[in-house]
ChimeraX commands (.cxc) that place a marker at each C-alpha (Angstrom):
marker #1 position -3.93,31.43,26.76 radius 0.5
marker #1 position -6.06,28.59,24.66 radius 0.5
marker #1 position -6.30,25.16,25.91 radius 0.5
marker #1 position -4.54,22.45,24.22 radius 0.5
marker #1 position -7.26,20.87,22.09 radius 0.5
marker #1 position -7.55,16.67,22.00 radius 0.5
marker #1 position -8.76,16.19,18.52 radius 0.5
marker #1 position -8.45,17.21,14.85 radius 0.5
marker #1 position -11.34,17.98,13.74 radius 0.5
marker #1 position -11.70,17.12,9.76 radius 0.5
marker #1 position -14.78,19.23,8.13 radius 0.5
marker #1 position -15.33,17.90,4.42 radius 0.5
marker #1 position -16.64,20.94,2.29 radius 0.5
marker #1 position -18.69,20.68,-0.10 radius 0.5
marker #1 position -18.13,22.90,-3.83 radius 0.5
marker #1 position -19.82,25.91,-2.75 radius 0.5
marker #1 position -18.55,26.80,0.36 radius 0.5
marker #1 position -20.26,24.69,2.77 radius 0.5
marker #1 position -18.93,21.45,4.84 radius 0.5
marker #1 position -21.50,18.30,5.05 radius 0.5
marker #1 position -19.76,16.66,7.75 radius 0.5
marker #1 position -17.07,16.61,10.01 radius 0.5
marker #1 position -14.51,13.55,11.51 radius 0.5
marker #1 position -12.95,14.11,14.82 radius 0.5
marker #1 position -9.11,12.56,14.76 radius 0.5
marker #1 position -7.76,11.40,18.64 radius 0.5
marker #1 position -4.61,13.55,19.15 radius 0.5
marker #1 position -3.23,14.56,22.53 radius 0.5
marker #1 position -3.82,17.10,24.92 radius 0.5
marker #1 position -0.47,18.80,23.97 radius 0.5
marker #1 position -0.96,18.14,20.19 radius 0.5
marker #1 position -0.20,21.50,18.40 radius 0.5
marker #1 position 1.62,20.58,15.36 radius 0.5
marker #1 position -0.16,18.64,12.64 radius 0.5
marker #1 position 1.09,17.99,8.45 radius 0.5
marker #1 position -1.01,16.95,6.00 radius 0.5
marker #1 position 0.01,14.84,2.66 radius 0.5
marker #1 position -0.72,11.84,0.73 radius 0.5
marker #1 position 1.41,9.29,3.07 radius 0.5
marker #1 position 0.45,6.53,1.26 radius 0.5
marker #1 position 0.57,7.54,-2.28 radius 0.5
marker #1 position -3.61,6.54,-2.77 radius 0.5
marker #1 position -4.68,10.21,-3.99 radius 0.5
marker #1 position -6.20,11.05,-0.60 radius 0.5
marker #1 position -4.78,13.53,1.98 radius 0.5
marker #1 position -3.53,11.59,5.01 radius 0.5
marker #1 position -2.63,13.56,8.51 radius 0.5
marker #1 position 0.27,13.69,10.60 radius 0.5
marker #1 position -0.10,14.97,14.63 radius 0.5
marker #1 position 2.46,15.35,17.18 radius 0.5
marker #1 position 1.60,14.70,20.31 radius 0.5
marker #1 position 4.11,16.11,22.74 radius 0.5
marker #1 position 2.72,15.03,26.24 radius 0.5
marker #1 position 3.30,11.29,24.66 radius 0.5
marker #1 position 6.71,11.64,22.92 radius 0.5
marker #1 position 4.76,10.55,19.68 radius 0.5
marker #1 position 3.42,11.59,15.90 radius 0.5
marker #1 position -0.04,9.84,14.97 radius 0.5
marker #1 position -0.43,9.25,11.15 radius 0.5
marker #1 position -3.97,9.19,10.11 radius 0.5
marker #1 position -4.33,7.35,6.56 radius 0.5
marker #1 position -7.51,7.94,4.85 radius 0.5
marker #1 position -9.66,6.75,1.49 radius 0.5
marker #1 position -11.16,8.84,-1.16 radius 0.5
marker #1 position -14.81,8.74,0.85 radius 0.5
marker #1 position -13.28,10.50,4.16 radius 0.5
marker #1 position -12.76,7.45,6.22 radius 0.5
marker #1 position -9.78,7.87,8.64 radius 0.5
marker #1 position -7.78,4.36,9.74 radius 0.5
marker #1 position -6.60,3.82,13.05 radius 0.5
marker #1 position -3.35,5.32,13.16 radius 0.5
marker #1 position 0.38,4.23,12.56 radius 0.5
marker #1 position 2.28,5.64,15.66 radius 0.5
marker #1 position 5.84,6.61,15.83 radius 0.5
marker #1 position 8.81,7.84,18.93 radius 0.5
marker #1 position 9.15,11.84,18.14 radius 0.5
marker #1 position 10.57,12.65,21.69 radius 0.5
marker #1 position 9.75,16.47,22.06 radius 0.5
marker #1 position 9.77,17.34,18.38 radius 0.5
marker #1 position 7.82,20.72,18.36 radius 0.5
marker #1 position 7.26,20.45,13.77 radius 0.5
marker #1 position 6.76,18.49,11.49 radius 0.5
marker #1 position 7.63,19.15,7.75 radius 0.5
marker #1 position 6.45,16.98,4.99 radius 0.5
marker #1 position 8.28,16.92,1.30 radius 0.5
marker #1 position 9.87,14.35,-0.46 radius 0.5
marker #1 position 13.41,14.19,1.16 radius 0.5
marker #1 position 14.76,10.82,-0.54 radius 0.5
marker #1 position 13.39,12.26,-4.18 radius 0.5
marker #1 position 11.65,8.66,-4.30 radius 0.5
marker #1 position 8.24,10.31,-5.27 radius 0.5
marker #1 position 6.57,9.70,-2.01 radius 0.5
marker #1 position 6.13,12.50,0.88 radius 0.5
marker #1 position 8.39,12.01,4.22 radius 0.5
marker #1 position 7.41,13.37,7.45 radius 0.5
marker #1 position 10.35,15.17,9.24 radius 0.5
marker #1 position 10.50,16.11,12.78 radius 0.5
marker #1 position 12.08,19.29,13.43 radius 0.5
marker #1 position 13.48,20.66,17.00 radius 0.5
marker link #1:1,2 radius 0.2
marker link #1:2,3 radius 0.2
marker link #1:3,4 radius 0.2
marker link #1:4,5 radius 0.2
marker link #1:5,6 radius 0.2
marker link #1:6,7 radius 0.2
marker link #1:7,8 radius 0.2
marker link #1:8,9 radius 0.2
marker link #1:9,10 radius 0.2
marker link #1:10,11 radius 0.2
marker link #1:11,12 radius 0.2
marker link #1:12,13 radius 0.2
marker link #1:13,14 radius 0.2
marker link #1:14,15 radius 0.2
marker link #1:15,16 radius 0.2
marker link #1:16,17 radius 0.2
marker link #1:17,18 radius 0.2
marker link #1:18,19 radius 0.2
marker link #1:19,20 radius 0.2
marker link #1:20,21 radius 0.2
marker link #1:21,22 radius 0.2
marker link #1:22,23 radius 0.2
marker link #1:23,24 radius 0.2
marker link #1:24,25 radius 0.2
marker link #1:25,26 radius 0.2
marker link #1:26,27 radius 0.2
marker link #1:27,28 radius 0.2
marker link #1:28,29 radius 0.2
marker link #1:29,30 radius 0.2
marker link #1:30,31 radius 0.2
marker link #1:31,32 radius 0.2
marker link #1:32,33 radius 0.2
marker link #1:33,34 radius 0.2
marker link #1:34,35 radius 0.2
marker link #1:35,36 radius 0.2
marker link #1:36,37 radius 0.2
marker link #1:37,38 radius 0.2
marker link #1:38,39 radius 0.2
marker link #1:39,40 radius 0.2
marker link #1:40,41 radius 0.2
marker link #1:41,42 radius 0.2
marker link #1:42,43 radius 0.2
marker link #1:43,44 radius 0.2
marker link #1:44,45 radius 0.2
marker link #1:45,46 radius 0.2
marker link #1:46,47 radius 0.2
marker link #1:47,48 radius 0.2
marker link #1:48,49 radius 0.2
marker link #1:49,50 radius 0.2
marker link #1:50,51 radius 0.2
marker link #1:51,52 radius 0.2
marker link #1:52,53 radius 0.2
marker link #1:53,54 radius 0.2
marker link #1:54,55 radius 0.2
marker link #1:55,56 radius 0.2
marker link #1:56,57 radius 0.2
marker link #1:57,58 radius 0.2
marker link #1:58,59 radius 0.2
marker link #1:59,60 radius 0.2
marker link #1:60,61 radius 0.2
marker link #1:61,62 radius 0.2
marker link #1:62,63 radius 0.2
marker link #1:63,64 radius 0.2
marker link #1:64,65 radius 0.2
marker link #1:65,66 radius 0.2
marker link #1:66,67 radius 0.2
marker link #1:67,68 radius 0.2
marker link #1:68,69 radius 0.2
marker link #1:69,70 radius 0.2
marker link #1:70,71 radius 0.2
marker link #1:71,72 radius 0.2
marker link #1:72,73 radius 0.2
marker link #1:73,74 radius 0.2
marker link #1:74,75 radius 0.2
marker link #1:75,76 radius 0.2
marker link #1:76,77 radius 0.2
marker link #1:77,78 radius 0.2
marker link #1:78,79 radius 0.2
marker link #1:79,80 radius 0.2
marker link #1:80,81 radius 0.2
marker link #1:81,82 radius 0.2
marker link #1:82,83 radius 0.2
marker link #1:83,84 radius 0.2
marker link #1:84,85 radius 0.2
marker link #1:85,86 radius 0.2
marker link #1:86,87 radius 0.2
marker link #1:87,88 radius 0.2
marker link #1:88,89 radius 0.2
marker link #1:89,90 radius 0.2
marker link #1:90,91 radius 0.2
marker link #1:91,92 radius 0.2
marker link #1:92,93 radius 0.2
marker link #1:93,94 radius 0.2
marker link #1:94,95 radius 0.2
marker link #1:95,96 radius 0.2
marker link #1:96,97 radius 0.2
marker link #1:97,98 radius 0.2
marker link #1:98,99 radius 0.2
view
């Protein structure tokens, strides 16, 4: 059985099939379950992480050169998914938490 991990790790590829760097995102010991979208609506991809030994999701905005903002933290209780789409048909992405 794998060990939980504690980050996300981010590698940035380059156009033929290489990475040039990678970001490592705090998530939690018993983080399994991660989304990715554009959250914000800026053109970049943003992630989502649950983290079940803390009850919570982590949402990790970023910009168009890679850089990852401290994230916005929410209650998920012992949500075990996430599922992003656009729920509200508002034209911005929703997390949901499923059980």
């Amino acid at each position: 059985m794998r060990r939980p991990t504690r980050t996300v790790n981010i590698l940035f590829g380059r156009w033929m099939v290489s990475f040039i760097s990678q970001t490592s995102l705090l998530a939690s010991m018993s983080s399994f379950t991660n989304a990715l979208g554009d959250f914000n609506g800026d053109g970049s991809i943003d992630v989502a992480a649950i983290s079940f030994a803390e009850g919570r999701v982590y949402v990790y905005l970023s910009n168009a050169a890679g850089v990852f903002w401290e994230p916005f933290i929410s209650d998920a209780d012992s949500t075990p998914q996430l599922t992003v789409a656009d729920f509200n048909v508002d034209g911005k992405l929703d997390l949901a938490r499923c059980q």
